[in-house]
Structures are given as structure tokens and as C-alpha cells.
C-alpha positions in Angstrom: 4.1 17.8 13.6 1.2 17.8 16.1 -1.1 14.3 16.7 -3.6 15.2 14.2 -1.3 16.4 11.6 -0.5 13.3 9.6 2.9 13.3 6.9 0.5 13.4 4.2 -0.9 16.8 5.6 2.1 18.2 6.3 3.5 18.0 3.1 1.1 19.5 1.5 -1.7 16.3 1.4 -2.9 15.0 -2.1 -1.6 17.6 -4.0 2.2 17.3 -3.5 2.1 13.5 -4.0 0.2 13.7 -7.2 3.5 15.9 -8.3 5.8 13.3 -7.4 4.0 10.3 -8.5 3.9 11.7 -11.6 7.1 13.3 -12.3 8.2 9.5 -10.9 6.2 8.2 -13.5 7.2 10.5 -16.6 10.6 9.0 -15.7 9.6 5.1 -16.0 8.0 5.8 -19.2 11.3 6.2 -20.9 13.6 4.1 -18.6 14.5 1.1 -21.1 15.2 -1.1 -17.3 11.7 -0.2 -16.1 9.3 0.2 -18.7 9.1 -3.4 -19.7 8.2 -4.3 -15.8 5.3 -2.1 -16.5 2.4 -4.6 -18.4 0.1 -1.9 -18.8 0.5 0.0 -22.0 -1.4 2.8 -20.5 1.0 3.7 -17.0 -2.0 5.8 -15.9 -3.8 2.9 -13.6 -0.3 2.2 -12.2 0.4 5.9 -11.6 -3.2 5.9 -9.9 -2.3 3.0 -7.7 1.0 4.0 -6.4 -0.4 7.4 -5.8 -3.0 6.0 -3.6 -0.8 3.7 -1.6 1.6 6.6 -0.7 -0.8 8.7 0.4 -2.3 5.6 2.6 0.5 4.6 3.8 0.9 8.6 5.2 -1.8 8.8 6.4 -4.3 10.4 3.9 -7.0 8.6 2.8 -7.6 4.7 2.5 -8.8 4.9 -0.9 -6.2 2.0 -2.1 -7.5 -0.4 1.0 -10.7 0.1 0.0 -10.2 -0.6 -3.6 -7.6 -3.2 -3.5 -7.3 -4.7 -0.1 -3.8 -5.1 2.2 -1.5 -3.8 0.0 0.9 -7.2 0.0 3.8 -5.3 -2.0 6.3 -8.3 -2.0 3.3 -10.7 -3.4 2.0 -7.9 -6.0 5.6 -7.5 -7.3 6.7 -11.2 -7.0 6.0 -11.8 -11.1 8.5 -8.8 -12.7 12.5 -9.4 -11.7 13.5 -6.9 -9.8 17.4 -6.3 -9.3 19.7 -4.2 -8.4 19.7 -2.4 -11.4 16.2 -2.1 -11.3 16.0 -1.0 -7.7 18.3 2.0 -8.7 16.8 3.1 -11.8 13.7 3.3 -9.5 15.5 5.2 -7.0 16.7 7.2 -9.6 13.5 8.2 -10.9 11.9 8.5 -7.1 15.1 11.2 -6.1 13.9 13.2 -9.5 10.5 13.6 -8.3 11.6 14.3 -4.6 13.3 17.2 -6.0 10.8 18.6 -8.2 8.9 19.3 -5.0 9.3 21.7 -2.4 10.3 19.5 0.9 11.7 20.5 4.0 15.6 18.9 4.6 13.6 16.7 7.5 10.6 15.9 5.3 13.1 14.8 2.4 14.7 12.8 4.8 12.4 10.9 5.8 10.3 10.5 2.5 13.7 9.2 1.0 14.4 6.5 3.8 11.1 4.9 3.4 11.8 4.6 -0.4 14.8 3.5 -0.1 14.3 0.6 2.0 10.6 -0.2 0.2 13.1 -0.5 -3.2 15.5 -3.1 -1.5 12.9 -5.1 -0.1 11.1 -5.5 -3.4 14.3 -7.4 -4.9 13.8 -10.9 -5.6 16.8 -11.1 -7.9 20.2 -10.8 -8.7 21.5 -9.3 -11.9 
């Protein structure tokens, strides 16, 4: 990956996260664990949100800096309880979506350890 190529880019840019946001989301819609964290009838504007973030956070564009500010995850997730069961349920969901895409080994890797760190740091509960 050169200077100028950011993640985002080389893994195919807007595109490829759109896939795996949403396959990520057509998972939460059903998961009895998740859904109720979810206050939004409509999952759409949360879908849109966590699209934008990734891709920020990549290196695509800022869109969800401009719209929402510093994305302060551990404050925006402070209301909904979120466990250890909840944390894996998420990861379940986000390892679906990683798969439905074409990744290199090292891209999948890497993708994956971000995730899985970002769930455990959102715990603020214990089951």
C-alpha cells in the first residue's frame, strides 16, 4: 500500500463498505440480543452512520465529522448495555459481513483486529 493509497481505497473504497455495513446490518435486524439496543425503528440512519464512520476512520471521506462531530464512541454508546454477549453477537454479525466480501488474508486481518478491539471497548457491562 503506497502513501496515497489509504485502506479505504485499497479495499475497494465506498463500495465494499456499503456491502459489509449492510450485510452487518441485515444481521442485527433479526438478532433478538441486538435489535432492542437499536431505538430507531427504521435501522437505515444507523446503517448510514456506521457506514460513514468506517469509511472515516480508513481514510475515505469525512462525511461523518462533518455531519456529526468527533465521533466519541464510548459516550454515543454509554445509554444501551453492552456485554459480553452483546459484544459477540456483534462480532458475530461483523465476521458474516467480512466474509461476504472479497478481502485479501492481510486486509481481513486487519479489518477484523480493529473490530475486535472497538467491540471490547464498547462494554460497559457485565452479563
Amino acid at each position: 500500500m503506497s502513501e496515497e493509497t489509504t485502506f479505504f481505497d485499497e479495499i475497494g473504497g465506498e463500495e465494499t463498505f456499503r456491502r459489509i455495513v449492510a450485510r452487518f446490518y441485515e444481521g442485527v435486524a433479526t438478532d433478538e440480543v441486538l435489535r432492542p439496543l437499536y431505538p430507531e425503528e427504521d435501522l437505515g440512519p444507523a446503517e448510514e452512520r456506521f457506514r460513514l464512520f468506517l469509511m472515516q476512520y480508513w481514510g475515505g471521506p469525512t462525511t461523518y465529522s462533518e455531519r456529526r462531530g468527533h465521533p466519541r464512541l464510548r459516550m454515543r454508546h454509554a445509554p444501551f448495555p453492552i456485554g459480553l454477549e452483546a459484544r459477540d453477537r456483534w462480532l458475530h454479525h461483523f465476521r458474516a459481513a467480512l466474509d461476504s466480501v472479497e478481502l485479501t488474508p492481510e486486509q481481513d486481518e486487519r479489518f477484523w483486529a480493529y473490530v475486535t478491539h472497538a467491540a471490547t471497548f464498547m462494554m460497559n457491562t457485565r452479563d
